[in-house]
N, C-alpha and C positions, 0 to 999 in steps of 0.2 A: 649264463650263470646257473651253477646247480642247484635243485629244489629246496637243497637243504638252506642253502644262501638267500633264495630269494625270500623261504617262509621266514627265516628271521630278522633278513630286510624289510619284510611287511609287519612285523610284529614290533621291530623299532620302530618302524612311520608310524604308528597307531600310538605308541608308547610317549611318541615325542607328541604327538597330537593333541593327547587326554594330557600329557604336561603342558603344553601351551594354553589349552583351554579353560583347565583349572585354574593359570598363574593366570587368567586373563579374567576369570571370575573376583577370583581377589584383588586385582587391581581397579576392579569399579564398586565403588562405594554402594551401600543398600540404599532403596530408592525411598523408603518412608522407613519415619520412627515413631516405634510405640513410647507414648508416655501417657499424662496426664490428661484426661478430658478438656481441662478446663484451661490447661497450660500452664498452672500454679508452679512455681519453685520450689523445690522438695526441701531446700535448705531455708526456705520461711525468711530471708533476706539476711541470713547469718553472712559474714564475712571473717576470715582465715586472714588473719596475721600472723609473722614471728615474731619471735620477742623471747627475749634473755634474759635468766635469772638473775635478779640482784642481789639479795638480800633472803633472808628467811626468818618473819619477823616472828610467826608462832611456829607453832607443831608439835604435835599431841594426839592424843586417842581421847574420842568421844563416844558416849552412851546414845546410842539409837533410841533408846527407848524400851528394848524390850531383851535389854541383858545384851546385845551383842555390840561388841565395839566397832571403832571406822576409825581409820586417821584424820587428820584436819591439819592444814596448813593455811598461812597465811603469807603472799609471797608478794616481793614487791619484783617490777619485771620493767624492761624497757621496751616497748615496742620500737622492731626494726623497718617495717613496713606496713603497708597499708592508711589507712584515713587517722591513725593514732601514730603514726610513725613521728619516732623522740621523745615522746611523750612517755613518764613512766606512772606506773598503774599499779593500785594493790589486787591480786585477785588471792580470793578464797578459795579451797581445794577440799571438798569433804564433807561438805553442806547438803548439797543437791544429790549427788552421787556420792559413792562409797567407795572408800581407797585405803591402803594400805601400807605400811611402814615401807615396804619393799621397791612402793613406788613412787616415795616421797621426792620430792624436788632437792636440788644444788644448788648455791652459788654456781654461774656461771654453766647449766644448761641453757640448752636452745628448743624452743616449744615454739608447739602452735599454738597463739590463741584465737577463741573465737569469740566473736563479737555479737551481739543477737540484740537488735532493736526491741524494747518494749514499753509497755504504756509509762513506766515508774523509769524510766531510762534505762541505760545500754548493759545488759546482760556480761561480764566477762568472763569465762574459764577456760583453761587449757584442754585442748582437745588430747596432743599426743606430745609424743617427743618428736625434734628433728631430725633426722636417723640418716640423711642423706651424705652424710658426713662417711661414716662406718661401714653403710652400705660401697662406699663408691668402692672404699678399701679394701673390703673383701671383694668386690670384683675383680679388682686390678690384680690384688695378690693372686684369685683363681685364673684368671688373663695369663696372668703371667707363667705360671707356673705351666700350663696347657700348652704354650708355644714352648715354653722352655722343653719340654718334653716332648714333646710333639711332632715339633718343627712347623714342616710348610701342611702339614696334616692337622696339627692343632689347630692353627692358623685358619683354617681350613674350615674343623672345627666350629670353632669360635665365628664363622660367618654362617654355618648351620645354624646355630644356636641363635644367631640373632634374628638370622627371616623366618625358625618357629616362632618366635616372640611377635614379631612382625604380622604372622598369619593369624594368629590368634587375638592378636589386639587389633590389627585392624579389620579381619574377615568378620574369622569364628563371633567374636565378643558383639561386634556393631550390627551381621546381619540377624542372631539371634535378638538383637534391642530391638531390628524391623522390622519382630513379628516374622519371618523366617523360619521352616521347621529346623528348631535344632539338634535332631540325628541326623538329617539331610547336609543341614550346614560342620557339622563336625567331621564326618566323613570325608566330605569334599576337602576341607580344610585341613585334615589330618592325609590325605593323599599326597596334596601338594605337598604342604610339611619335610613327608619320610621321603616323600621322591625327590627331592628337589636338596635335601641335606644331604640325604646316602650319598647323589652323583655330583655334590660340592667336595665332600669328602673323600669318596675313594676314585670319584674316575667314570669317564664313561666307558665300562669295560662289561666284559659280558658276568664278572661278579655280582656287577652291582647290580644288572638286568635283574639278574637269578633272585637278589636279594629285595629287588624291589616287587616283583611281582610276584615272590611270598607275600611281602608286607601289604600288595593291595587286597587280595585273596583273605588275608587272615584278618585285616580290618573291613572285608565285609562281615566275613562270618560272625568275629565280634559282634557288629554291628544289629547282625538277625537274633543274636541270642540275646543282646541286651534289650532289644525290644521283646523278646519273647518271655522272659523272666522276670523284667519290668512289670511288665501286665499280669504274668502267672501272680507273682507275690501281693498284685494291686500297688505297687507304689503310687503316691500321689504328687510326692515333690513336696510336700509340707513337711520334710522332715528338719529342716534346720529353719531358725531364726532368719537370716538371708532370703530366702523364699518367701519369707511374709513380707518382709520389705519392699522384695522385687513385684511382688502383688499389689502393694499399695504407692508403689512406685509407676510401673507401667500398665498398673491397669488388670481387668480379670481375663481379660485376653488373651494373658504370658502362658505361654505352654511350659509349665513345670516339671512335667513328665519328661519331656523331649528334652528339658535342661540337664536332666538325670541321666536319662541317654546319653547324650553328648560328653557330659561330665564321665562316664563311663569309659567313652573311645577315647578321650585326650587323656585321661590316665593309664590308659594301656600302651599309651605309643614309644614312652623310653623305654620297656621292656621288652617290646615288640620288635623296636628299632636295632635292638642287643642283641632276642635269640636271631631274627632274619639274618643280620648282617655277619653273624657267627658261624652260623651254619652254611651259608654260600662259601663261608669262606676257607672253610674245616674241606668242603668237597673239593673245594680246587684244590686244596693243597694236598688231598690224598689222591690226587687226578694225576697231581704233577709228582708227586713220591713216585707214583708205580701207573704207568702209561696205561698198562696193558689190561686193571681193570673194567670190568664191565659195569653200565651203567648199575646193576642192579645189586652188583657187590657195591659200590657204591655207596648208594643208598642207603644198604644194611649198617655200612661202617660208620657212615653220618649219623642214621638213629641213634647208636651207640653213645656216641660223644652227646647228640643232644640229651638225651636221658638224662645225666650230669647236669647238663646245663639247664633244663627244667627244675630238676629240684633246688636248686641253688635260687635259677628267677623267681618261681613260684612262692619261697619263702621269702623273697625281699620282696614282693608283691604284696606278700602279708602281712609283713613287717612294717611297710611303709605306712599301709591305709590305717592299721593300728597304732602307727606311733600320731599319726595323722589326728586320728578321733581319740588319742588319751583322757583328754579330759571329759569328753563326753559321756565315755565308760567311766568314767570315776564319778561321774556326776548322777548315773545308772545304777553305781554298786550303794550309794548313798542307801539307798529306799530300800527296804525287805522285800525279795518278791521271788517268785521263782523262780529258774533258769528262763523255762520257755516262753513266760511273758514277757521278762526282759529282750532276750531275743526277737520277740515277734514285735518289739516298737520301731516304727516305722525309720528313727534315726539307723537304730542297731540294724535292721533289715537292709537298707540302704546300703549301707558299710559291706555288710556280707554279701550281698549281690555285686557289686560292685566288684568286690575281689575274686570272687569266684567266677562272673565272667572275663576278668580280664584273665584267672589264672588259667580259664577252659582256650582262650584263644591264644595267648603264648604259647601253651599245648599241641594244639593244634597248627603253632605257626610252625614248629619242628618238622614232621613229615610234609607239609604242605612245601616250605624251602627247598629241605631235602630232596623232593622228589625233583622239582623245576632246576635245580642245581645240577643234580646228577644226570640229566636227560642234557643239558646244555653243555658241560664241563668236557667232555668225551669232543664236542662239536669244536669247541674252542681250540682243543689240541689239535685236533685235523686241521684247523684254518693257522694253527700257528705254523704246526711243521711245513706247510702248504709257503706262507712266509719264507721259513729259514732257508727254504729250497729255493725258492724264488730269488733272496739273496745271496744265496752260495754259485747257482748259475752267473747271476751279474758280476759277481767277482773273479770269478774263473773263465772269463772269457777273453783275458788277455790284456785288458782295457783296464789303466789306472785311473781311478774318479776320486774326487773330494765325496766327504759324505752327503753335503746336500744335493751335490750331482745324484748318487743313486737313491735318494730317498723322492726325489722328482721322478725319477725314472720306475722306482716303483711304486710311488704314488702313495707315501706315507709321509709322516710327518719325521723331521732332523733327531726330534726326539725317540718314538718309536726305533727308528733306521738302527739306530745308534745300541736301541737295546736288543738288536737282534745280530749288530755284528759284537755285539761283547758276550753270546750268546753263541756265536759261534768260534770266538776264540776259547771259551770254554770246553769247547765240543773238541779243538783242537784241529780245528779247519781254519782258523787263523793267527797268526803271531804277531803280538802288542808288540810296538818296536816304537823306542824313545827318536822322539823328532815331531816336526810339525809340516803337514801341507803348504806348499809354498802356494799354491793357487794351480787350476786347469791350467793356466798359460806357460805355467812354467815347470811341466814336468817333464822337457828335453835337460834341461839343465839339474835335475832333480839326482843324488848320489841312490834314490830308493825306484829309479825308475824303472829298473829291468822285473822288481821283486814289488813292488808295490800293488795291491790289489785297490785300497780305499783306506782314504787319510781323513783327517779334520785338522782342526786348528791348532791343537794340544798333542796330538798323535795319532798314528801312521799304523794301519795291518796290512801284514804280509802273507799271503798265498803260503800255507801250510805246505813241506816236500811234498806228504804222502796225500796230499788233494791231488786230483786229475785234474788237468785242465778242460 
């Protein structure tokens, strides 16, 4: 085997390795969980029903007290399940909490209510809406429409999409609950992720290599700048509401900080996932335009196109995390203050670190690709033409085969075989000829015998004049 073969023989064993190990991490559950000292119920023994609007017996705007209004409703509701189930209920809306015309109830929605034991009797209000309905709808329609376009790629897709979800709900989310460092566990979990999507999607081919180990490279580097500028700016992780909960949730134990990390790399990975998987794939195809480049023209050509493609991510990068915190900023521009104080609050900060590492490591994911693309892409054509020769010999040597006869023979798969003689009827070394293989056994009696090189099921190539035998 040549040197060349065996280094990136050993760079796959490694590659497939660090992928088993990872999917093997996620596959065992975290061994303890951080909660409560004492073991208490965070939910205070409340209990979650549905239940169905009836009726809408009041509804109106009330005075606070201090000049500002709030809606109030009075609804009667039927519970569908739970310890009240059949039973229909008045609950009041607007009392306890503050609401809105915009969010007033219907005949005939679907709510949660919740139920809460107390010394005077049972507590009831509606917590949310039923939304499972809508949601499922807009999936399907996005379902659908993915494969429609798509095809076996979408499809494909669409099972990427579902074991990130998978990783992150059952890794990422449960071993940061077990007290787990969560930049250690987001990284790990963001590897498996992009590796394990890219080669559902495109293939185990040397593209996707190219594109995967930019993606591991550029979500370490991520990974050191978001701790580095984590610390530079002092984050704490108190910058949202959710953090105080998750504090008096799981305790003072919860690393906050590291939850910021983390939250850092898992919002870099669809963008990450875009420019990697883009630019591996921009190099092959200017590999396969024009043979005769060299890796380092290459490279140059790839920058190029990334360039483009940075400025485009990096403003939907920014776009996203801002449409993301609108209200937060609106909640910001409220109060009179400066520019720089405003900025330098821990929620705004957050926000801006946040985007600025992920936009430095998109950045960085361009050349990083690039380079690993265009050092491999030049290797892939020698190992392909290396192929087409290999199969142009087995067909010219006089000897008529079925296709899966020569794909045994040269030790590829019916698929590949297939795409390398429709590769050479291009080339004009073979001619597509209507008819079907009748089988090894029967090609004395076959009208393609004397001219047949290698047939299949559906059709039959013939040994080009101007080929040598």
């Amino acid at each position: 085997m040549p040197r060349m073969d065996r280094s990136m023989a050993l760079v796959m064993a490694l590659t497939v390795a660090l992928m088993l190990g990872l999917l093997l991490m996620v596959l065992v559950g975290p061994g303890r969980t951080t909660g409560r000292p004492d073991g208490a119920d965070g939910g205070q023994g409340a209990e979650i029903l549905t239940a169905r609007v009836i009726q809408v017996q009041e509804e109106g705007m009330r005075d606070l007290g201090d000049g500002t209004l709030s809606g109030y409703q009075k609804l009667l509701v039927l519970v569908e399940s739970g310890s009240l189930r059949g039973q229909e209920v008045v609950v009041e809306e607007g009392v306890i909490n503050t609401t809105s015309e915009q969010k007033f109830f219907r005949p005939g929605d679907r709510v949660y209510l919740s139920r809460v034991p107390g010394p005077e009797g049972d507590h009831l209000f509606i917590s949310d809406y039923m939304r499972s309905t809508a949601l499922f709808w807009v999936f399907a329609i996005f379902a659908v429409l993915v494969v429609l376009v798509g095809w076996s790629k979408g499809f494909r897709s669409l099972a990427g999409t579902a074991f990130s979800v998978l990783v992150i709900f059952g890794f990422i989310v449960p071993r940061i609950m077990a007290g787990e460092d969560p930049l250690t566990v987001s990284l790990l979990g963001a590897l498996v992720l992009l590796t394990v999507s890219t080669y559902l999607v495109f293939g185990w081919n040397m593209k996707a290599h190219a594109a995967v180990a930019g993606m591991m490279l550029s979500l370490l580097v991520t990974g050191l700048l978001a701790s580095v500028f984590v610390d530079w700016t002092r984050l704490t992780g108190f910058g949202s509401e959710e953090s105080t909960y998750l504090l008096m949730e799981l305790g003072p134990t919860v690393n906050l900080r590291g939850i910021v990390l983390g939250g850092i790399i898992i919002g870099a990975l669809g963008v990450l996932d875009d420019i990697c998987v883009s630019q591996s794939s921009s190099v092959f195809e200017l590999e396969r335009a024009n043979p005769n480049l060299p890796w380092m023209e290459l490279f140059r050509r790839s920058l190029n196109i990334g360039r483009d493609h940075i400025s485009a991510s990096a403003n939907t990068l920014v776009l996203a995390y801002v449409g993301a915190s609108l209200p937060l900023l609106m909640v910001f521009s409220i109060y009179q203050e400066p520019l720089l104080r405003r900025l330098n609050r821990e929620p705004i900060t957050e926000e801006i670190v946040r985007t600025l590492v992920g936009s430095i490591g998109l950045v960085l994911a361009v050349p990083i690709t690039s380079l690993i693309a265009s050092l491999v892409a030049p290797y892939e054509r020698r190992r392909h033409e290396q192929a087409l020769a290999a199969l142009l010999a087995l067909v010219s040597d006089g000897t008529s085969r079925r296709l899966d006869q020569a794909a045994r023979e040269l030790g590829r798969s019916p698929q590949e075989t297939l795409s390398l003689v429709q590769q050479l009827a291009e080339r004009g070394h073979l001619l597509p000829t209507r008819g079907s293989c009748p089988g090894e056994d029967q090609c004395k009696g076959c009208r393609y015998r004397l001219a047949c090189a290698i047939g299949s099921e559906d059709q039959i190539w013939t040994l080009a004049p101007t080929t040598e035998r």
